[in-house]
C-alpha positions in Angstrom: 115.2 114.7 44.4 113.7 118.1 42.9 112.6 120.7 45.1 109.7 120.9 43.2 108.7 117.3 43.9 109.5 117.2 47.6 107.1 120.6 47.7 104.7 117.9 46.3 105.4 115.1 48.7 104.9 117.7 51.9 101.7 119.1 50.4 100.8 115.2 49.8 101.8 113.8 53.3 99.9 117.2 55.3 96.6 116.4 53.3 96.6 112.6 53.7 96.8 113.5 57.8 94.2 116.2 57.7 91.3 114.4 59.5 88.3 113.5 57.1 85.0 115.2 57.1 82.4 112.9 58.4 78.6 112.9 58.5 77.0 113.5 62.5 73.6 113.1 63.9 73.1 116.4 66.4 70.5 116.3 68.8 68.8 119.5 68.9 66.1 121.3 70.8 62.4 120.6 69.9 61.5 122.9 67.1 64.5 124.0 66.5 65.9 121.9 63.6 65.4 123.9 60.8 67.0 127.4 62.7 69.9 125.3 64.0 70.5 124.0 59.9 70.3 127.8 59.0 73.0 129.0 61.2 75.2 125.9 60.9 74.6 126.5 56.8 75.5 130.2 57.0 79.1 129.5 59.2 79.7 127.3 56.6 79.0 123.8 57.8 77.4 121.3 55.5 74.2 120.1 57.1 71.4 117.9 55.9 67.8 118.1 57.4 65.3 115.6 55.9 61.8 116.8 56.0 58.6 115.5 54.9 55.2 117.7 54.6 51.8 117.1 56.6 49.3 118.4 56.5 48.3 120.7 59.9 45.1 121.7 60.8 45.2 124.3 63.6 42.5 125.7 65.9 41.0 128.1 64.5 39.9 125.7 61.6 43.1 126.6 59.1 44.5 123.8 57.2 48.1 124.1 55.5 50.7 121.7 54.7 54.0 122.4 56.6 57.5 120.9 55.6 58.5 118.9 59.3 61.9 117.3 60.3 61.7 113.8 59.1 63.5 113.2 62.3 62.3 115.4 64.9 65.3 116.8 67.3 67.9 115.8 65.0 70.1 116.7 62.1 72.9 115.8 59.8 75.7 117.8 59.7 79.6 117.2 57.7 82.2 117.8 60.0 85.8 117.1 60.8 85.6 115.3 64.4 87.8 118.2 65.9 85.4 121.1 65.2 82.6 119.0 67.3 83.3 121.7 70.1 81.9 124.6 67.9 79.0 122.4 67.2 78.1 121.8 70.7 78.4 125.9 71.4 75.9 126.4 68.7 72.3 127.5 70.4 70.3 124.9 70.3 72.4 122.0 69.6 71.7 119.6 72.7 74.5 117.4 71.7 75.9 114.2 69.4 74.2 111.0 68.8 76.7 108.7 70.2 77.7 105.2 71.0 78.9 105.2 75.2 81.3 108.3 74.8 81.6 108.7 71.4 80.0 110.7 68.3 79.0 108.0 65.6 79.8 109.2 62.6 77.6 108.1 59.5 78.3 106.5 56.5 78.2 109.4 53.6 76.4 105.9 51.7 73.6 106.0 54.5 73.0 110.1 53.9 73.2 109.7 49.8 70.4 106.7 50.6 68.8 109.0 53.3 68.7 111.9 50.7 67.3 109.7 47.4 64.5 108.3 49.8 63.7 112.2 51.3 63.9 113.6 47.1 62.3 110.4 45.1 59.8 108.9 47.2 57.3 109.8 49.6 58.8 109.4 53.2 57.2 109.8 57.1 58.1 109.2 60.7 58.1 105.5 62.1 58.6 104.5 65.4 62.2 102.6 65.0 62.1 98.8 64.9 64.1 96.7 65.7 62.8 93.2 65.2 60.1 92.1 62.2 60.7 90.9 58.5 63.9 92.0 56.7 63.7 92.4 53.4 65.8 94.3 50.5 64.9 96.9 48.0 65.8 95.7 44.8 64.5 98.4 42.4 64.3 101.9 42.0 65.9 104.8 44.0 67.0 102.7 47.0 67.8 99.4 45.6 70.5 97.5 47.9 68.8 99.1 51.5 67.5 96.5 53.1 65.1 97.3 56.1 61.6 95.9 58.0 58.8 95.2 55.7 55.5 96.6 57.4 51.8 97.1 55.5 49.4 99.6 56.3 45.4 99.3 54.9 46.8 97.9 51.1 49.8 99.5 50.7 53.3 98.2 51.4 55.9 99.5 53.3 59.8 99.7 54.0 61.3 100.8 57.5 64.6 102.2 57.0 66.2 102.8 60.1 69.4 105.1 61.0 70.8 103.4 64.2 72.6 106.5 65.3 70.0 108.4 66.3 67.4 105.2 66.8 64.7 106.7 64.2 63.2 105.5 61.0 61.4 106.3 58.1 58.2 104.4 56.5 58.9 104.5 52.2 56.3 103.2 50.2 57.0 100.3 47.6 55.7 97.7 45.8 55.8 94.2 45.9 57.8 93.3 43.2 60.7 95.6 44.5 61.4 94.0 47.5 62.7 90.3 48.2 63.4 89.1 51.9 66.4 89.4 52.8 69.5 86.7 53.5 70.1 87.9 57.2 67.6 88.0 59.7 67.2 89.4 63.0 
């Protein structure tokens, strides 16, 4: 063997054991999202926090629209599991949304989903379901999601829930991009 090509078998074997960076729900103070993304972003963390604008009208009579957390308390941050300690000494951060004693990481599918819902269509806050009709998306920027079909006045609506952090988001759709689903509840 080479020297050269064992040189390329270490490099190989110390990368393939490098722990992968995975996708984290962090629980964070109230109001705080959006400082908390900042800092993580300038120590050079990936983070992802979904928001969705409303429109505020405060007491003095002033209306504005304002950019909120699509999911208050929480965001999304890339991380190897090992560096969860620096997270958790970040001001702010409360802690991981976790399954018993563990961190659940994400699917990076679930955050490309999470992102083309928050970019494409219009998205809100719903309370987190977990029984009603399942259905499927089967057009346009989330086709293959499936979630709870719901209908407010005329329009219709999908529930997308992330089951890490219990939250979900209301997308609008229409009728002929949705078909129920093969597994129910």
């Amino acid at each position: 063997m080479q020297e050269g090509e064992q040189m390329d078998r270490t490099s190989e074997a110390m990368t393939s054991t490098a722990p992968p960076l995975q996708w984290f729900a962090l629980h964070t103070r109230s109001r705080h999202e959006k400082t908390i993304a900042a800092r993580l972003d300038s120590q050079a963390t990936e983070t992802f926090l979904p928001l969705h604008r409303s429109r505020h009208t405060w007491k003095n009579g002033v209306h504005a629209d304002v950019d909120l957390p699509l999911f208050p308390c929480y965001l999304f941050a890339r991380i190897v599991i090992h560096d969860r300690l620096r997270l958790l000494q970040t001001p702010g951060v409360l802690g991981f949304a976790a399954t018993s004693a563990r961190p659940m990481a994400i699917p990076d599918e679930e955050i490309v989903l999470l992102r083309n819902a928050t970019e494409s269509l219009k998205a809100e806050p719903h309370p987190y379901l977990s029984c009603g009709d399942r259905v499927r998306i089967v057009a346009g920027a989330l086709a293959g999601m499936e979630g709870n079909l719901t209908r407010r006045k005329h329009e219709y609506r999908v529930v997308l829930s992330i089951e890490a952090i219990m939250r979900s988001i209301a997308v609008e759709v229409s009728e002929f991009d949705i078909e129920p689903s093969e597994i129910q509840r």
